[in-house]
Each structure stands twice: as C-alpha cells, then as structure tokens.
C-alpha positions in Angstrom: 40.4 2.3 10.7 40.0 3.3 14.6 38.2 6.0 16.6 41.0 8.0 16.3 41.3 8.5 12.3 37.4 8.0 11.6 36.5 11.7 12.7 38.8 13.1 9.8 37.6 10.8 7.1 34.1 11.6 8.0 35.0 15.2 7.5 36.8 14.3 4.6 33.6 12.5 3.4 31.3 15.3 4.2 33.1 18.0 2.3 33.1 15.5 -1.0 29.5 14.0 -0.6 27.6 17.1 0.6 24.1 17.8 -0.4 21.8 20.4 -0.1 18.3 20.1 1.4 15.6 22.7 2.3 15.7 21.6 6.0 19.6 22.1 5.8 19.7 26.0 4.7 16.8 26.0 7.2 17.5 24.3 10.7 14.4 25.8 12.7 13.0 22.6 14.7 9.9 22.4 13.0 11.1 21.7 9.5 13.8 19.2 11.6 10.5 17.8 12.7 8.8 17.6 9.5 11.5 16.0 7.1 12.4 13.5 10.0 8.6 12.3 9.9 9.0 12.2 6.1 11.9 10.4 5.8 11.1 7.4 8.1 11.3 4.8 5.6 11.2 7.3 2.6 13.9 8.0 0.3 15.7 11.4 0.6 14.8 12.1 -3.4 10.8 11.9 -2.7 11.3 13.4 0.5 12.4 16.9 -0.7 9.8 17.8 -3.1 7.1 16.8 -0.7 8.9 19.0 1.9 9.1 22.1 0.0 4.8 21.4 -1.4 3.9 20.8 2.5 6.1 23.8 3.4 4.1 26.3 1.1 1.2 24.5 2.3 1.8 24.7 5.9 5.0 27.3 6.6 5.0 26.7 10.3 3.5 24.6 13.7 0.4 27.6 14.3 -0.7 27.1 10.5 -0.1 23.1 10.5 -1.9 23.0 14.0 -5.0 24.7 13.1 -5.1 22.3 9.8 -7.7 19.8 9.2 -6.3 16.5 9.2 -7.9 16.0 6.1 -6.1 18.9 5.0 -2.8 17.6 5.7 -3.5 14.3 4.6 -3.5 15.7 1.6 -0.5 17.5 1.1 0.6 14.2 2.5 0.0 11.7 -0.3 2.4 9.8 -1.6 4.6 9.7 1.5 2.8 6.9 2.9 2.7 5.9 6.3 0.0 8.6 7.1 -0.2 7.9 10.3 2.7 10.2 10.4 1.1 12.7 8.9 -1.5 12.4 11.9 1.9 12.7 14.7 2.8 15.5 13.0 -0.2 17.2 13.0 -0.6 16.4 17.0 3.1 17.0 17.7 2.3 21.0 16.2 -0.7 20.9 17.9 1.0 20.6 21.1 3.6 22.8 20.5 1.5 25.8 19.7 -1.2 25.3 22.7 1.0 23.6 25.3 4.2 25.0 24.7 3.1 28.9 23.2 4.3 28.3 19.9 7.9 27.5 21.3 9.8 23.8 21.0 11.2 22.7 23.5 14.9 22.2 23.7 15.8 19.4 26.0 14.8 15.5 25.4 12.5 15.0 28.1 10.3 18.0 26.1 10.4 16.7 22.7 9.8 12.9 23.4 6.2 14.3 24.9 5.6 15.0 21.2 3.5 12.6 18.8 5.4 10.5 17.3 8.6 11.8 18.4 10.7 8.7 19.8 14.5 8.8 21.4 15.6 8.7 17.1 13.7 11.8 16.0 14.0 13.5 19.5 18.1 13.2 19.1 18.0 14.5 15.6 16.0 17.7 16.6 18.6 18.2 19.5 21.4 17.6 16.9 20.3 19.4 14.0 17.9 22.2 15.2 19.8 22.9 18.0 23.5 22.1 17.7 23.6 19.8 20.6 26.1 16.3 20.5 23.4 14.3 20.9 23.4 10.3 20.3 20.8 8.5 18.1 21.1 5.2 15.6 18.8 5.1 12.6 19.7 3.2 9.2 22.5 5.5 8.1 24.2 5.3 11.1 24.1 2.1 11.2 25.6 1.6 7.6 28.3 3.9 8.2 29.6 2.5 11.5 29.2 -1.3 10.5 31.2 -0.9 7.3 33.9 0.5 9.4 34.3 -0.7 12.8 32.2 -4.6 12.4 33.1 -5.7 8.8 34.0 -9.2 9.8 30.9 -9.3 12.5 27.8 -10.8 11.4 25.4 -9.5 13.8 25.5 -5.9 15.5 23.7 -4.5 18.2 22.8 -0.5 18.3 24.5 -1.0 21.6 27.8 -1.4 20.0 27.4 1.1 17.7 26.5 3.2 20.0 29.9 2.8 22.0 31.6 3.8 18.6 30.0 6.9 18.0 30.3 8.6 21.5 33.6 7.7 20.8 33.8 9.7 17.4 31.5 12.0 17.6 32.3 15.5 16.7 31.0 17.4 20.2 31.4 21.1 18.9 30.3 19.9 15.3 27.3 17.7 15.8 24.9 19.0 13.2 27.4 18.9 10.1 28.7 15.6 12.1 25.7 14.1 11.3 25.3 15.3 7.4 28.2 14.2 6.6 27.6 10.4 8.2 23.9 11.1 6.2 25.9 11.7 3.0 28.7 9.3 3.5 25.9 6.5 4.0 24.3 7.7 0.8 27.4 7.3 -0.8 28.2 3.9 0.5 24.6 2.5 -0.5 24.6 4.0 -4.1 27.9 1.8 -4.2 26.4 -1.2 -3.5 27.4 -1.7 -0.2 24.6 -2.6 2.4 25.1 -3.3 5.5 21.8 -3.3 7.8 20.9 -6.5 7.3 24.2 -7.5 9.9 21.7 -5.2 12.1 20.3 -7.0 15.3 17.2 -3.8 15.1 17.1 -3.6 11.7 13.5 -4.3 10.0 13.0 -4.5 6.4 10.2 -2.2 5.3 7.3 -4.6 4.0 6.5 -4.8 0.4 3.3 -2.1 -0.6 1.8 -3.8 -3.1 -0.8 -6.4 -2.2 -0.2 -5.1 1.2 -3.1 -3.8 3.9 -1.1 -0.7 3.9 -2.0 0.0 0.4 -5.5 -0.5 0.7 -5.2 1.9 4.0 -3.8 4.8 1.6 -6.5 4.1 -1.4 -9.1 4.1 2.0 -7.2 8.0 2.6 -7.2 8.9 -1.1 -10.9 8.3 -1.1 -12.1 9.8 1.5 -9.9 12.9 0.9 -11.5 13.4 -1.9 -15.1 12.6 -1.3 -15.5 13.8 1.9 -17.4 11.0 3.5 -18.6 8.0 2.3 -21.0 5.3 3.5 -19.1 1.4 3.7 -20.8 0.7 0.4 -19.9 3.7 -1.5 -16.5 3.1 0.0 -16.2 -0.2 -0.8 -17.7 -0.1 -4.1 -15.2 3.0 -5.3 -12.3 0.8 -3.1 -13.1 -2.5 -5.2 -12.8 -4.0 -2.1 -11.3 -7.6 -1.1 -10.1 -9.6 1.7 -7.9 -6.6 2.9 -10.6 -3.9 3.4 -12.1 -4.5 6.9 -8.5 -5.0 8.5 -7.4 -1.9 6.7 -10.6 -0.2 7.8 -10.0 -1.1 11.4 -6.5 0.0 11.4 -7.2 3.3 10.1 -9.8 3.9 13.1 -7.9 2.9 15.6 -4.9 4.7 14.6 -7.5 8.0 14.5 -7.0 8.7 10.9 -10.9 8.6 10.0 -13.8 7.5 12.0 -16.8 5.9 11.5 -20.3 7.7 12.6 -23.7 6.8 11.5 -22.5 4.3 8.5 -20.6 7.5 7.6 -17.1 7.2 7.4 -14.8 10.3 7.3 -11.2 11.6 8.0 -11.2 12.0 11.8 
C-alpha cells in the first residue's frame, strides 16, 4: 500500500473500528489534557471509567486547580504513574492563574504546561482544536510500521514521521487521528505488534516487585492517613529493600514531603 491509497483505507478503517469515548463527544482541551495524561501507558478500557469518576470529581481546570493534591491523588488511584496526576494538577493550575482560565492554542503555549511534551501538546492541537498537527506515540507507530516498513527491522519516528505528513488528512485531523487510534486497536487485538521494530520504543517495566509499586502503596497510605511518621509508615508499608529509594523518589518528584519526621502528600 502507498501514501496515495492509505488515506482511504484509514477512513475505511475508522468508520468500521470506531469507538466512543467521553473525551470524544467532548473535545474541550482540558478533558484532551486529562485522558492524554491517563492513557500514557494505560489501557484505553481502565482509562474511561477513571475519566468519567475524575470528571464528576473535578468537571474543569478552576475546580482541579484549587484541589489538594491529596485530593486528586485520590481520584487518581489505580492509574498509576501519579506523578501525572501531580502535571495535571500544575498544568490546571497554570492555566487558570497564568492564562485566565483559557488554553492556549498554539504549541509554544501548551508545551509551557506540566507535563505536556511535543506528544501530548500535538494531540491537544489535533483533537481539541482541529489543527493537522504531527505527533508519534505507540499507535501511530503500530499503524504506520505494519504498512509502510513490514520488511524493516528497525524504524525511526523520523521515518514515520515522513509517512504521515504525507497521509495525513489536513482538513480532517481530529477523526484522522481516531481512526489511526482505532485501526491500531484493531491491529493489536489481532495479534499483530509492531513497536518492538521501534528505534524509541520502551517497554513499560513490570509493577510487581517494582519501586514503583511500593511508590503507589507509599500514596495509598498517606492518602488515607493523612500523615504518618517513617515508622508508622514503614510499619503499615511492611517495608523492604525498596522503601527508601521509593521514598526518595516520591520527594523529589514533589508528590509528598517530609517535615519534622512527618511525612505527608505535598
């Protein structure tokens, strides 16, 4: 298949595979924001009953922003990765006191955003806003591999990227970009995995046994408790040889601090 046909099977594609999704029948850039921070390395199936609980929670960037961050952390377990939860927080923070409440529209605005990187930033442009905008993330990447480098055993996002200025739909972009979502979806329930022929791609570590788990039992905790001294903490923790790096990670991401022997959500 070239450049040339690949637009109309995509279309094709969508119209077959398409699925529905809060932050679909809802484009406003903030819920863009929020299920792109929640489905960085988390399945599309978790992701939307999550959404929908931290959407009731937290219906837009004012109420988010004035949150505790022990607040959202809650409304946050079982994502994961809660230093996201922390970017997302900041990035609503920004909006509302250093942009009045409004998003900005352009790249250069929303990469000033925690934890917004060129990825999220072109998916906000694409799907908020309608705007042909270029980023490579996993399903991307499966979609043009399978097609355009099945006899290559190593791709660069730099050769992908070629292929999808080249196909991209320029007066479609946001239902462009569903439809390579869904088609990927497709192409993965199939069996068919093609990432690992990806130069960038990273393999998402395993969570049990991990320092990351202990980091989310550290958050559980202290969610629920408040604050706890390093021996309550690592009594209720059962704590091994994982603890202190976990501990250390979680401070200096700014997830909790420690203050007096008292250790707390920040």
């Amino acid at each position: 298949m070239n450049a040339h046909q690949f637009p109309e099977f995509l279309w094709q594609k969508g119209r077959e595979l398409y699925r529905d999704m809060p932050w679909r029948r809802d484009t406003r850039p903030y819920y863009i924001l929020v299920s792109e921070l929640m489905l960085q390395q988390t399945q599309v199936a978790r992701v939307v009953p999550k959404f929908e609980q931290f959407i009731a929670r937290f219906p837009d960037e004012e109420t988010l922003a004035n949150a505790s961050l022990a607040d959202v952390l809650v409304s946050w377990q079982g994502l994961g990765y809660n230093r996201r939860a922390r970017f997302l927080w900041q990035a609503a923070q920004m909006v509302v006191r250093e942009y009045d409440g409004q998003f900005p529209h352009d790249m250069q605005g929303l990469l000033r955003l925690p934890g917004v990187g060129n990825n999220t930033a072109g998916a906000i442009m694409a799907y908020a806003y309608n705007q042909p905008s270029i980023f490579i993330e996993t399903n991307v990447r499966t979609v043009y591999i399978h097609h355009f480098f099945a006899d290559i055993d190593t791709v660069t996002d730099a050769e992908i990227t070629e292929k999808l200025i080249a196909t991209l739909d320029h007066e479609h972009p946001r239902e462009f970009y569903w439809a390579l979502m869904d088609y990927s979806a497709h192409l993965k329930s199939q069996g068919i995995k093609t990432n690992g022929r990806s130069k960038h791609y990273k393999k998402q570590s395993k969570l049990e046994g991990s320092v990351r788990q202990v980091r989310g039992r550290i958050v559980t905790l202290l969610t629920e408790h408040g604050s706890l001294t390093d021996e309550e903490l690592r009594h209720l923790l059962v704590a091994d040889e994982r603890y202190r790096p976990a501990l250390a990670g979680l401070v200096k991401d700014e997830i909790i601090s420690v203050v007096n022997d008292r250790i707390a959500i920040e």
